[in-house]
Structure formats: structure tokens, C-alpha cells
Residue, then its C-alpha position, 0 to 999 in steps of 0.5 A: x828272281x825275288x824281288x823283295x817286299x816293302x819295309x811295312x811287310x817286314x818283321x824286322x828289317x833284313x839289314x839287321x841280320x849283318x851284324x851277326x855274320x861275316x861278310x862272306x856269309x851275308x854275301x853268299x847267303x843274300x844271293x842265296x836267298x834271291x834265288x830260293x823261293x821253297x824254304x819250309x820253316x817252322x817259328x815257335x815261341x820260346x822263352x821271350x823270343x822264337x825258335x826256327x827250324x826250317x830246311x833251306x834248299x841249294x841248287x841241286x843238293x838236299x836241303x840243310x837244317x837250319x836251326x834259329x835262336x831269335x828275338x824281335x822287339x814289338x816296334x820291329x827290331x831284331x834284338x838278338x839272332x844264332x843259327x846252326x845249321x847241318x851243313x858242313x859250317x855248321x854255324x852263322x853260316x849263308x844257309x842262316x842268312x838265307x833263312x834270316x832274310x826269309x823270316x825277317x821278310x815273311x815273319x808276319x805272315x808265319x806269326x798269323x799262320x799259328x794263331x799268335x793271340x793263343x800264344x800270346x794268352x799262355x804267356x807267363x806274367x815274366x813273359x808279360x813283364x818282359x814284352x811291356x818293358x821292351x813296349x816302353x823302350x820302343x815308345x820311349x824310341x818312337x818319342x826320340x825319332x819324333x822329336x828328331x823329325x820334328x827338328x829337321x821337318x821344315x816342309x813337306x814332301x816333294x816341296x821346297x822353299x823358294x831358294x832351298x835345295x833338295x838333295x838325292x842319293x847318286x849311285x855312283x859307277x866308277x873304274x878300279x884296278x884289282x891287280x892287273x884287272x879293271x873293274x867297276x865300284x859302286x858308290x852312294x853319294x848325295x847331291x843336291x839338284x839345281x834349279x837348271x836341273x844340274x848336279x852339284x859336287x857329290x859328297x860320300x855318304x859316310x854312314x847310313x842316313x838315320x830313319x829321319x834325315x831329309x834326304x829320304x823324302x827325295x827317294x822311292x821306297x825301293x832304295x831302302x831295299x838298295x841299301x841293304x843289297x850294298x850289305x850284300x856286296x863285298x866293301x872297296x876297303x878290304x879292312x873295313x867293318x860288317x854292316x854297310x858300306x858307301x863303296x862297295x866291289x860289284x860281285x855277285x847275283x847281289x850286284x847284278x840285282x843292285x844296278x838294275x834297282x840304282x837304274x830305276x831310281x834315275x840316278x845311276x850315274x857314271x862318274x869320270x873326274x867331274x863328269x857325271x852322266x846318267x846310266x840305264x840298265x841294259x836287260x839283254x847282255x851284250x856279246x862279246x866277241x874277238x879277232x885277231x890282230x897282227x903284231x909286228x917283230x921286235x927286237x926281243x921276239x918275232x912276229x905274231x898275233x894277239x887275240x883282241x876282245x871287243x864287246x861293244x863298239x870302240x867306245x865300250x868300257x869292260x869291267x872284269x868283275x864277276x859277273x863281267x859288266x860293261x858301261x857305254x858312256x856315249x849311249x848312257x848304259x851298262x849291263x852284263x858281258x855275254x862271255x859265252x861261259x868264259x870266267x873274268x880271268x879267263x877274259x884276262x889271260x885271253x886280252x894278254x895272249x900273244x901267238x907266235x906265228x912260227 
């Protein structure tokens, strides 16, 4: 599974890409990203942007060609991005997102690989023009942040004021129902850690934090990764827009990968009401297993046997999601369900089936 760099090895960042596509492709083509590791692209320059031809492998069919249109400013941001691509999309499909992610990770790498200062000399003068007025917009940028850092910097980092606050991000698990199948969401939240070490109420993150809100001093620099896997995931609110999401359905590799990085940040909680208690990722999946139980006649039918599926002991809670998940309050952890190959409405169609014992 591939992990992904830190943000000052980027080109650009990958969250960037969301916009461009739809939320079905994001999604498909991130999950396709983490398990491909031998994409072959090419990056030239043209006009006052780059062209990216590469062939981008799934699974066991041949690779697709993947043919890109993008331009990056100098300070690191994606200013305009179009794929095509051989497979039978044919456009903005996963396969682009998956070469996306890729060059938005490794750009640097394959700027240095054909020797940018050449290019870079045989620019033309509008070339040059070009890339000078995009300079001064991106400093002009710089300036705007500083003085927006300035006006919220009140201390250093990990270090507060007698009787000040300092506030976290919560990855927060809860239930839902999605038709008559009980799943987990996910949602970010922020709170403020007290003195005795408790939280107070979280409140839900609205919109992404800018690049100098506080709160980000609180954090490692892994949960900017955690922010663009909920980009990955598919919104709790069906109609809601592309880009990122504070509540996200737990679907997919995309997923299973976001709960183990929320794991590690300490902050990956259950949320009941006003309970919240601290949750740990669980590598090892816990099995599930089944027996049956006698149900007695009634007046509408006679007496049978109903198949009880258990993973865990009597306190385990089971989320239908796919991949299955589980949570184990009492013992502060969460993973994946080993359902021996068995689908999550497979799982639901079993927990409702009764047998007739005639």
C-alpha cells in the first residue's frame, strides 16, 4: 500500500485535482492510485503549462493511455488540469485521477529527471512574461497569508498562554442507517482540550481550515494527508458539492487507509450522544462467525432457526459498510470484519434469514 509524501515534496497539492472530477472518479481513481506503484509518464512543457502522457496499470488488464493538459503556478498550485484517456470513459475519468495524484506527488522528481533549467532557457519572452506575472500573483498571495498569520500568530507552537485554550481536530465515528443497513460515518470535528485533559463539545468543521488557522499548529503533518482522503470518500449528504466534505460515508481502500492515519493522530473517537472515547485501529480483522438459534412458532408461522452472526463478543458493534467495519467500545478499538469473501449485503440478507425447521 502507498503511503503518501509529505506536502513539501509536492508539486502541487493532490486535493487540488477534486475539483476537476466527479466524485465517482476521485474516488475510484485515489483508491487506484494507492495500490499502483508502476505508472510510466512522460512530462514535456507546452505553451505556458506541461503535457503528460503516461500509461497507468489496473489490476490485471493492459495499461490505459492517459493523455494530460496541466498548468502549475510557480508557489505550487494546480491552475488548470484536462485528461483523456483509451479506456472506455474516454475523459476526466479514475485512470486521470490516479495519473493526477501521481504527478501532483512526483512532479519535482520528473521536473529534475529532463533538466528544467534547458527548458527554461528556450522559453520565449511571452513565455517569460507569462511565468513573471504569475511570480507577482503568487508573492502578492504570499504577502496576503503572512498578514493573515500575523493577525492570528498570538504564540508559538505547542505553547499557550496561561488560561488560553488549545484546540484539535476530532475524527469522529458515529452509526447511520443506509436503508435497512447499519454503517459508520465519519466526521471531523474541532475541540478544545482542557486542563484535566477532557474534551469540550465539539463543534463541526464547516469548510477546510485555511493554510493559517491555528488549529494546524495542534496537528501532525500527516492530517493534511487525512484531509484529502476525505476527498476520496463519498459525502453523508448525497447532494452536496465536489471538494471536501467534514462528513464523509466510510467506503472503500480510501477508507480503510483514512481510519488508520485518524488512529495515529490519537484522536480517532467514538461519538454516542456526549460520549466520546478514543478508538485504535485494529491491523489484524476480526472474524466473524455464526450459529444458529431456535425461534419459536407464532401465530402467523411455525417454528424455525435464524442464523446469528457475531463478530466479536456481545458488546461488538458491526457497520455494514464496504469494506465491513467493526467498533468494540468497551475495549477502545475498530478494524475490518473478516467475512470470509461474503459481501455486506450478503451479511444482511443472512442476519434476517429464518429457516423453516419442516
Amino acid at each position: 500500500m502507498r503511503v503518501s509524501s509529505v506536502a513539501s515534496e509536492q508539486w502541487f497539492p493532490p486535493s487540488q485535482l477534486a475539483f476537476y472530477f466527479d466524485s465517482n472518479a476521485w474516488a475510484k481513481g485515489t483508491a487506484l492510485y494507492l495500490q499502483t506503484d508502476d505508472i510510466v509518464a512522460d512530462l514535456t512543457p507546452e505553451g505556458d503549462g506541461w503535457k503528460l502522457v503516461a500509461q497507468v496499470p489496473e489490476h490485471q488488464a493492459l495499461p490505459f493511455t492517459v493523455t494530460a493538459h496541466l498548468r502549475v503556478s510557480d508557489g505550487g498550485n494546480l491552475q488548470a488540469w484536462r485528461s483523456t484517456c483509451s479506456c472506455a470513459v474516454g475523459r476526466m475519468c479514475k485512470h486521470g485521477a490516479t495519473l493526477g495524484i501521481h504527478v501532483a506527488m512526483q512532479g519535482h522528481a520528473m521536473l529534475d529527471a529532463q533538466g528544467t533549467a534547458d527548458v527554461t532557457e528556450e522559453l520565449s519572452e511571452q513565455q517569460v512574461l507569462q511565468r513573471q506575472e504569475r511570480a507577482l500573483q503568487q508573492a502578492e498571495y504570499q504577502v496576503r497569508d503572512w498578514l493573515g498569520r500575523l493577525e492570528t500568530a498570538d504564540v508559538a507552537q505547542n505553547f499557550s498562554l496561561p488560561g488560553s485554550s488549545v484546540e484539535h481536530f476530532l475524527y469522529c465515528m458515529t452509526t447511520a442507517v443506509l436503508g435497512n443497513r447499519p454503517v459508520f460515518h465519519l466526521t471531523i470535528k474541532r475541540a478544545i482540550l482542557k486542563r484535566d485533559n477532557e474534551w469540550g463539545k465539539p463543534k463541526k468543521v464547516t469548510s477546510e481550515p485555511l493554510a493559517h488557522d491555528p488549529i494546524w499548529r495542534t496537528c501532525m503533518v500527516s492530517e493534511r494527508g487525512i484531509f484529502d482522503l476525505f476527498k476520496a470518500c463519498p459525502a453523508t449528504n448525497s447532494f452536496g458539492s465536489y471538494g471536501f466534505h467534514s462528513a464523509i460515508k466510510l467506503q472503500g481502500l480510501a477508507a480503510e487507509l483514512l481510519l488508520q492515519k485518524c488512529s495515529e493522530t490519537g484522536r480517532l473517537m467514538w461519538e454516542d450522544g456526549k460520549l466520546l472515547k478514543p478508538l485504535r485501529w485494529l491491523a489484524e480483522p476480526l472474524n466473524m462467525t455464526g450459529t444458529w438459534q431456535a425461534v419459536p412458532a407464532q401465530e402467523a408461522s411455525p417454528a424455525g432457526w435464524k442464523l446469528q452472526m457475531q463478530a466479536g463478543d456481545g458488546g461488538v458493534i458491526h457497520g455494514l459498510n464496504e469494506p465491513p467495519i467493526f467498533v468494540d467500545v468497551e475495549q477502545g478499538t475498530c478494524g475490518l470484519i473478516d467475512t470470509q469473501g461474503l459481501s455486506a449485503e450478503s451479511l444482511l440478507l443472512l442476519l434476517r434469514s429464518n429457516f423453516n425447521s419442516s
